[in-house]
C-alpha positions as CSV (number, residue, x, y, z in Angstrom):
1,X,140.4,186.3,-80.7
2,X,137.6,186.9,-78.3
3,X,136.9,184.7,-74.8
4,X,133.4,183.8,-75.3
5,X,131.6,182.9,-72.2
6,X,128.9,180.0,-73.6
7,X,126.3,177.4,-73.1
8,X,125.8,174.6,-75.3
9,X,123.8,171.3,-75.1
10,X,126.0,168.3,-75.6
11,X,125.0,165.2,-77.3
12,X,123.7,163.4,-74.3
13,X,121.3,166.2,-74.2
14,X,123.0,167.8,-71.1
15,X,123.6,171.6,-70.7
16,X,127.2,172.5,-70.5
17,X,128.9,175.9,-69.6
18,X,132.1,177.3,-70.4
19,X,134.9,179.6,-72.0
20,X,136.2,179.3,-75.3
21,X,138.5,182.0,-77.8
22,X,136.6,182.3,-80.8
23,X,137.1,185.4,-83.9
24,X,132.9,186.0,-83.1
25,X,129.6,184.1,-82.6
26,X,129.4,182.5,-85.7
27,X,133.0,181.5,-85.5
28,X,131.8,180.2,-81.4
29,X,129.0,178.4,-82.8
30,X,131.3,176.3,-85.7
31,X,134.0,175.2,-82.7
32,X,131.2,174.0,-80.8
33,X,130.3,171.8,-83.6
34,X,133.0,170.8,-84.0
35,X,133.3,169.5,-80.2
36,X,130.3,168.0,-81.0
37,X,127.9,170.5,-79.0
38,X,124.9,172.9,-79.6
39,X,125.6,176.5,-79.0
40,X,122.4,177.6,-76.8
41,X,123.9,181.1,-76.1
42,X,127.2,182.7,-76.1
43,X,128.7,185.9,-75.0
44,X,132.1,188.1,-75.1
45,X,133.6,186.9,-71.0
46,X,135.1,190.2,-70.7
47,X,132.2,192.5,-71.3
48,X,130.4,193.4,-68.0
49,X,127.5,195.8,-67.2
50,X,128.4,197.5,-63.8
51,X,125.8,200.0,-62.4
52,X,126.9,203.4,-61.3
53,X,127.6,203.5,-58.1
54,X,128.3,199.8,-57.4
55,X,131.3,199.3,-55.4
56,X,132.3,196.7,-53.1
57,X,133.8,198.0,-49.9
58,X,137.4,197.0,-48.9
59,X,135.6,195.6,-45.6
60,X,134.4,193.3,-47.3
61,X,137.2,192.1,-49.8
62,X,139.0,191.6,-46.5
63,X,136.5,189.6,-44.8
64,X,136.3,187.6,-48.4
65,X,139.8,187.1,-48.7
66,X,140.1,185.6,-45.2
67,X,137.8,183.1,-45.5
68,X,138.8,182.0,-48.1
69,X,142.1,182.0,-46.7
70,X,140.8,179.5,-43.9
71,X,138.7,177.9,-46.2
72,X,141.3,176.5,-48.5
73,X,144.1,176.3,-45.8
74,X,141.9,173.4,-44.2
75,X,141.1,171.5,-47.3
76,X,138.1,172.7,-48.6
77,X,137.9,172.9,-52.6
78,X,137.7,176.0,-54.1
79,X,134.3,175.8,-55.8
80,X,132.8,175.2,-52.2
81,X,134.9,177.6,-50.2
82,X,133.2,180.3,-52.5
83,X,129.6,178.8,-52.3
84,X,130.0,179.0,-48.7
85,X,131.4,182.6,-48.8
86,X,128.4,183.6,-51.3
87,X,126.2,182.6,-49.2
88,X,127.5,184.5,-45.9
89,X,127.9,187.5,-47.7
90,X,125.7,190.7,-46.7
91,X,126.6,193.1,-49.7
92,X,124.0,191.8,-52.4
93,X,125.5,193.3,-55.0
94,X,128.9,191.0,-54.0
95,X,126.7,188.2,-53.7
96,X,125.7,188.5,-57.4
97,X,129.2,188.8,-58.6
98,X,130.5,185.7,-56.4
99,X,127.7,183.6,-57.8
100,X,129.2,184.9,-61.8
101,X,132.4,184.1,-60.8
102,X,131.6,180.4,-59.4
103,X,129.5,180.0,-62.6
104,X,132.9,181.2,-64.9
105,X,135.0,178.5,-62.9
106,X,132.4,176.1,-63.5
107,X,132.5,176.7,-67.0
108,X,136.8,176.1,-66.8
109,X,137.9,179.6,-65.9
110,X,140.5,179.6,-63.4
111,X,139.7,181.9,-60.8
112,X,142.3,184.8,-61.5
113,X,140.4,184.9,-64.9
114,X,137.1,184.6,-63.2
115,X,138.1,187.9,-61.3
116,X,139.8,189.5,-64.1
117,X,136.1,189.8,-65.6
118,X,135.5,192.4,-62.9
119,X,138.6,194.9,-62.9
120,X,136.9,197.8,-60.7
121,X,137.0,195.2,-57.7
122,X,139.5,193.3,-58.5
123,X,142.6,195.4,-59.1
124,X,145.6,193.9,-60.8
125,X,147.9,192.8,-58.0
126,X,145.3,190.8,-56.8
127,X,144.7,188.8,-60.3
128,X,148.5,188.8,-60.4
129,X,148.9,187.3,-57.2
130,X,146.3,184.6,-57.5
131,X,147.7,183.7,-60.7
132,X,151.1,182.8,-59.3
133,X,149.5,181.2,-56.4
134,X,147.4,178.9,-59.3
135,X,151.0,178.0,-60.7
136,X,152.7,177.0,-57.9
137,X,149.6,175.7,-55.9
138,X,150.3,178.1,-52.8
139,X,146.7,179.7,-52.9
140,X,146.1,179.7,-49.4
141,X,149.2,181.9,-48.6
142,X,148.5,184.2,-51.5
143,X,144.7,184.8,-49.8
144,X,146.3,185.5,-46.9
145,X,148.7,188.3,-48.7
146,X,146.4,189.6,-49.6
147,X,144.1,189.9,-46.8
148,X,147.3,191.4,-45.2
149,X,147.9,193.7,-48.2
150,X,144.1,194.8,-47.7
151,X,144.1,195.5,-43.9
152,X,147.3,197.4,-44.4
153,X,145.9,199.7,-47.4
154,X,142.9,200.3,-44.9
155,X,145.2,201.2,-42.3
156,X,146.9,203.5,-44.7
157,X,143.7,204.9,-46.3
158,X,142.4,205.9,-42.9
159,X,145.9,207.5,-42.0
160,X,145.8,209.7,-45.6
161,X,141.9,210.6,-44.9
162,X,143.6,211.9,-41.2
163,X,146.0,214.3,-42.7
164,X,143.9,215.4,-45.3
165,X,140.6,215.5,-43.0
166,X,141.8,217.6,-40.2
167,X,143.6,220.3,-41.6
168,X,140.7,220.6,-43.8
169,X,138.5,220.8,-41.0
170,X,140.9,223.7,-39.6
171,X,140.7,225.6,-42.5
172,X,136.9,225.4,-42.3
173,X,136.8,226.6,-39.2
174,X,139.1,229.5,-39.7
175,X,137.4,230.4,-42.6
176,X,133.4,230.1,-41.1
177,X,134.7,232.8,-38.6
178,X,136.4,235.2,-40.8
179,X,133.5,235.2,-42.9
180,X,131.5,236.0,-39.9
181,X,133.6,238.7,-38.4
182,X,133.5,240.4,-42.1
183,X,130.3,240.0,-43.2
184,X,128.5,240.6,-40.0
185,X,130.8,241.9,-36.7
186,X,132.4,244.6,-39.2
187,X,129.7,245.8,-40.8
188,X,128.1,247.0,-37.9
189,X,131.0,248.9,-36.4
190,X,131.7,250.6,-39.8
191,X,127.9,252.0,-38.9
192,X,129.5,253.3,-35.7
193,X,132.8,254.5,-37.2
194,X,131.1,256.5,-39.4
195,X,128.9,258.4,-37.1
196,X,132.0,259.2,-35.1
197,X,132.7,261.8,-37.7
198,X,136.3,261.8,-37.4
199,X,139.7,260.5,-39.3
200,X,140.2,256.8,-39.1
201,X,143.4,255.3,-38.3
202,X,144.8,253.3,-40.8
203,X,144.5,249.8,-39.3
204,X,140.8,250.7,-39.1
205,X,140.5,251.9,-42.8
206,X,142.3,248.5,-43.7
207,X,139.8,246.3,-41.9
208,X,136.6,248.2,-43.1
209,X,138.1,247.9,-46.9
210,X,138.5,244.0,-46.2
211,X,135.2,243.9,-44.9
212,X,133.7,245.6,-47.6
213,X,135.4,243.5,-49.8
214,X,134.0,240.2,-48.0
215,X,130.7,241.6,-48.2
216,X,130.3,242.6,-51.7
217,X,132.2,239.2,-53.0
218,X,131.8,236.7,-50.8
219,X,129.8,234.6,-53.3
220,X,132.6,234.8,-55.6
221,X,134.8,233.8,-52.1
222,X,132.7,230.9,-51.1
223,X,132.5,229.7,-55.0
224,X,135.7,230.1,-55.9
225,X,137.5,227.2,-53.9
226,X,134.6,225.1,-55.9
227,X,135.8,226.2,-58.9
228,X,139.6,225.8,-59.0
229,X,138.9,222.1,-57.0
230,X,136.9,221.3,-60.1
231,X,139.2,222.9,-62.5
232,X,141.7,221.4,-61.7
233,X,140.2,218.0,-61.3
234,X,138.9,218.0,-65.1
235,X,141.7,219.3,-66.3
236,X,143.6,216.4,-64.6
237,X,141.4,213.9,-66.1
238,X,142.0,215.5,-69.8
239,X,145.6,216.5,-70.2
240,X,148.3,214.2,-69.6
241,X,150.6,217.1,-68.2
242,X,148.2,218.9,-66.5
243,X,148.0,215.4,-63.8
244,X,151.6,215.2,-64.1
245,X,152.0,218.4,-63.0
246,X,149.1,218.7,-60.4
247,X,150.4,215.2,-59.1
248,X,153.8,217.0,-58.6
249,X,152.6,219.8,-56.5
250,X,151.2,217.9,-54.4
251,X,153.8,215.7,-53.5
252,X,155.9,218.8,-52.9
253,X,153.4,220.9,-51.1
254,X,154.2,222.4,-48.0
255,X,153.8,220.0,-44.8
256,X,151.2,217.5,-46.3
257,X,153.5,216.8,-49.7
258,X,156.3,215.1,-48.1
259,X,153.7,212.7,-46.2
260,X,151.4,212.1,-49.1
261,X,154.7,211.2,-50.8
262,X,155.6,208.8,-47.9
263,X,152.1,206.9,-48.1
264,X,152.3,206.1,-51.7
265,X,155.9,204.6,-51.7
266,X,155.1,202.6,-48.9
267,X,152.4,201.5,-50.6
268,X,154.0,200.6,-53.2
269,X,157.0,198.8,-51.5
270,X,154.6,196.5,-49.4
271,X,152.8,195.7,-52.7
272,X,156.3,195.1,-54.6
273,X,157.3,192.6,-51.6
274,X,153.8,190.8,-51.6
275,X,154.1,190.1,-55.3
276,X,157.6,189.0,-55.8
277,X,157.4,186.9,-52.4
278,X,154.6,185.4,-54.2
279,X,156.5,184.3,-57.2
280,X,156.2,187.2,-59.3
281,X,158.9,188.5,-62.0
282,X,160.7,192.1,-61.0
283,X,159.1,193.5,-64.0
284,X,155.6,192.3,-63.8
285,X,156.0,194.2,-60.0
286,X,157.0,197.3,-61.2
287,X,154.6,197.1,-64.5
288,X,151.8,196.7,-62.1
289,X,152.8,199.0,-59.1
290,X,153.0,201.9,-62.3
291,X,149.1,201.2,-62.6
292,X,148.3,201.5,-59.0
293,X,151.0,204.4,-57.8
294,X,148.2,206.6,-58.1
295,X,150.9,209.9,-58.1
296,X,151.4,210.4,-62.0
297,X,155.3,211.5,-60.8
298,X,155.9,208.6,-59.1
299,X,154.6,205.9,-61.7
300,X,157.1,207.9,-64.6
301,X,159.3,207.5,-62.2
302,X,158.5,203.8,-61.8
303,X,158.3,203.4,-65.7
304,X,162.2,204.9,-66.3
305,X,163.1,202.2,-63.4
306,X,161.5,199.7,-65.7
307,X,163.0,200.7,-69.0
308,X,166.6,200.6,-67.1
309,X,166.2,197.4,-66.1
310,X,164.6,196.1,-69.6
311,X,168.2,197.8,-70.7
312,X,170.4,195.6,-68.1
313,X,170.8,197.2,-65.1
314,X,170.0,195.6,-61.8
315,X,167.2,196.8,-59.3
316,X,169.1,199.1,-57.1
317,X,171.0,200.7,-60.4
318,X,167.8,201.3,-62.1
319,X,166.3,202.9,-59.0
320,X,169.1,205.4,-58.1
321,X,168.5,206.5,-61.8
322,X,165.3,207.2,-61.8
323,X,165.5,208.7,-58.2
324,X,162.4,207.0,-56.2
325,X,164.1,206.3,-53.1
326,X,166.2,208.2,-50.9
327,X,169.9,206.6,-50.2
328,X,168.8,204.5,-46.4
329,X,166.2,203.0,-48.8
330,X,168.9,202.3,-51.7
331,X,171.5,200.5,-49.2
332,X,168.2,198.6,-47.9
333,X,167.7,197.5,-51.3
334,X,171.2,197.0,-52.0
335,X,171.6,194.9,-48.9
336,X,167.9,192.8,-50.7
337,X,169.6,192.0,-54.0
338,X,172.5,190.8,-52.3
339,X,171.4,188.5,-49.7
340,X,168.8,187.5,-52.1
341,X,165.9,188.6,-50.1
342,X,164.7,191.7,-51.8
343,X,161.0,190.8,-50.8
344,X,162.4,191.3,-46.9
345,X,164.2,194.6,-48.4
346,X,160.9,196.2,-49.6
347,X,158.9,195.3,-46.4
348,X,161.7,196.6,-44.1
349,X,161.5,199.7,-46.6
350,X,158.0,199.9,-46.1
351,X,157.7,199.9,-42.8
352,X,160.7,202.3,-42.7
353,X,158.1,204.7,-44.6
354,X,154.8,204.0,-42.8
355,X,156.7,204.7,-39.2
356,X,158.0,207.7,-40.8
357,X,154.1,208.5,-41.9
358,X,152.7,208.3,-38.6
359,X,155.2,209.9,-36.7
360,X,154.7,212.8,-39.7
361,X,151.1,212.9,-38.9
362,X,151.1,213.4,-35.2
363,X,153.9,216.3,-35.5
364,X,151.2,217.8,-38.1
365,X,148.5,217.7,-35.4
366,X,150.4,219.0,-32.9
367,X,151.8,221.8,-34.7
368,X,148.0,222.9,-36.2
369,X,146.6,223.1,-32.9
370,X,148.8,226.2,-31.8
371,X,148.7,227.4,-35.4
372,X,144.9,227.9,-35.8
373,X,145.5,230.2,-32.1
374,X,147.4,232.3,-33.6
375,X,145.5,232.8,-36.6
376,X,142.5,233.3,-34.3
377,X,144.1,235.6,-31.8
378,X,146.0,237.5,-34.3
379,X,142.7,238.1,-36.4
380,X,140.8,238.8,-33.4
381,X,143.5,241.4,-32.2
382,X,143.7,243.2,-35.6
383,X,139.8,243.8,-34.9
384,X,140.0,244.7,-31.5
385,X,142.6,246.9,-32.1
386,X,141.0,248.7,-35.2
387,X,137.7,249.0,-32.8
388,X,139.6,250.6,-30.1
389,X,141.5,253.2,-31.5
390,X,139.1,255.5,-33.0
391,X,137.1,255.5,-29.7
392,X,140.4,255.8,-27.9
393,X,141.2,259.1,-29.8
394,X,138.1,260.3,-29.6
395,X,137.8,260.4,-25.8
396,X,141.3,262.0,-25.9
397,X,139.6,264.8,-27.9
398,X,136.6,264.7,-25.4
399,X,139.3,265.2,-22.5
């Protein structure tokens, strides 16, 4: 069965709008009938056309989210709230799917299956969420969730963008003057070198080889970080095990894996705590927090958790097997179950992990500062040091 999204005339003559399972058109067109309506048009509800490109920033999901927060919280209907909000919004784009979705709920959608119809906006904790908040009429807390949920993801995002930014910028820089010292500083003294017309010393026959090197590859040098980036991104997209093991280096690569690491279970131990404080099953949390761990280690990680408690075993039993969290997070959890306030657990542990993440972050900052000096002065020593020497020795000669 297929949810048809339709309009039929009625037999008052009026125009009516709205959802129905049906096996295909034809099949549409007979239950309509049979309601004692016209089919004028009818499609599949789930099939959207998204352009490339069209994204809705998390900006403005937040902004959304809280007005309709405040919206709902002082009595206006939901059907309204969202006219208002449509008509508020700047993002056209946004503005075209929020008039859709009013038209769906119109039509008798609810409105987690009026967002459902647009999955790349609407990610599945959010339909989960609203869903629970439909059944046990607690909407305005679950917009508020996840507004919350939203501002702390940004929050996040722009702390992951930090670590990967700067020592990305670093590198640049260290790179952009190497390049220039070997491809253009060098060169030139190798001219003078060579006129000298004497024995090098080895540090200086080292740096003229690197040099030369540079000089006659540094096309393949500049294109080659391109090439493995993109390498290894395809091949992460195509083979299963390739992700699974490019997702595990990078959680254990030196300095930035342990952080990157601490960002995504904190991410997924606020979203855990939002969901099941919001009504929803242990299972359905860790089903959905597998789709959105975005580390293919830690969602096989989250799916043996799941399979142990689908065997019998509790929370806390199912997570020491599986080996996500680290024994101060277990006896958090432990201490959850048993008080019977795991959703205060999993925010305590994710705040345990996002303290850790900044305090992680500004050690890194710290410590690259001094780090690209020594680089610099060591590089600019070797140089130096390769400069002088031949002109040293040669003077000695002279003398």
């Amino acid at each position: 069965m297929t949810l048809f999204a339709y309009r039929a005339v009625d037999q008052y003559g009026l125009v009516r709008r709205g959802v129905l399972d049906a096996l295909s058109e034809s099949d549409l067109d007979e239950r309509l009938k049979r309601l004692g309506m016209e089919l004028i048009a009818g499609r599949p509800a789930l099939k959207k056309k998204f352009s490339f490109g069209n994204r809705v920033r998390r900006r403005e999901l937040i902004t959304f989210f809280f007005n309709l927060e405040l919206l709902t919280r002082a009595g206006v209907p939901l059907l309204e709230s969202l006219t208002d909000i449509r008509d508020t919004l700047d993002d056209p784009y946004f503005r075209e799917i929020t008039s859709e979705m009013i038209e769906n709920i119109e039509g008798g959608m609810h409105f987690s299956q009026a967002l459902s119809l647009y999955p790349r906006i609407f990610d599945n904790v959010m339909i989960s969420l609203i869903r629970a908040g439909e059944e046990s009429a607690r909407l305005p807390a679950i917009f508020k969730h996840i507004t919350d949920s939203l501002k702390w993801q940004d929050e996040m995002g722009a702390q992951t963008k930090q670590i990967l930014l700067y020592p990305a910028f670093v590198a640049t820089v260290v790179v952009a003057i190497t390049f220039f010292l070997m491809t253009y500083l060098v060169p030139q003294l190798s001219t003078f070198f060579r006129n000298l017309g004497q024995t090098l010393p080895p540090q200086t026959r080292a740096l003229l080889a690197v040099s030369e090197f540079f000089v006659h590859y540094k096309y393949v040098l500049l294109l080659a970080p391109i090439g493995f980036f993109l390498f290894f991104k395809s091949a992460g997209r195509l083979s299963g095990k390739a992700r699974y093991w490019i997702d595990n280096m990078k959680i254990r690569a030196w300095i930035i894996g342990p952080i990157l690491l601490k960002i995504i279970l904190a991410r997924f131990a606020n979203t855990f705590a939002i969901m099941y404080e919001s009504g929803v099953s242990i299972l359905d949390c860790i089903t959905i927090s597998v789709g959105i761990a975005g580390n293919a280690v830690i969602s096989q990680k989250l799916e043996n958790a799941r399979a142990e408690i689908e065997s019998g075993k509790t929370l806390l039993q199912s997570f020491q097997v599986s080996g996500v969290f680290p024994p101060l997070v277990l006896r958090m959890i432990k201490v959850g179950e048993a008080t019977g306030q795991l959703d205060e657990a999993f925010f305590n542990v994710s705040y345990f992990y996002e303290r850790d993440t900044r305090e992680a972050i500004r050690r890194v900052q710290v410590m690259i500062e001094p780090v690209l000096t020594v680089v610099l002065g060591a590089m600019l020593g070797w140089i130096m040091l390769s400069a002088i020497t031949p002109i040293y020795d040669m003077l000695g000669k002279i003398r």
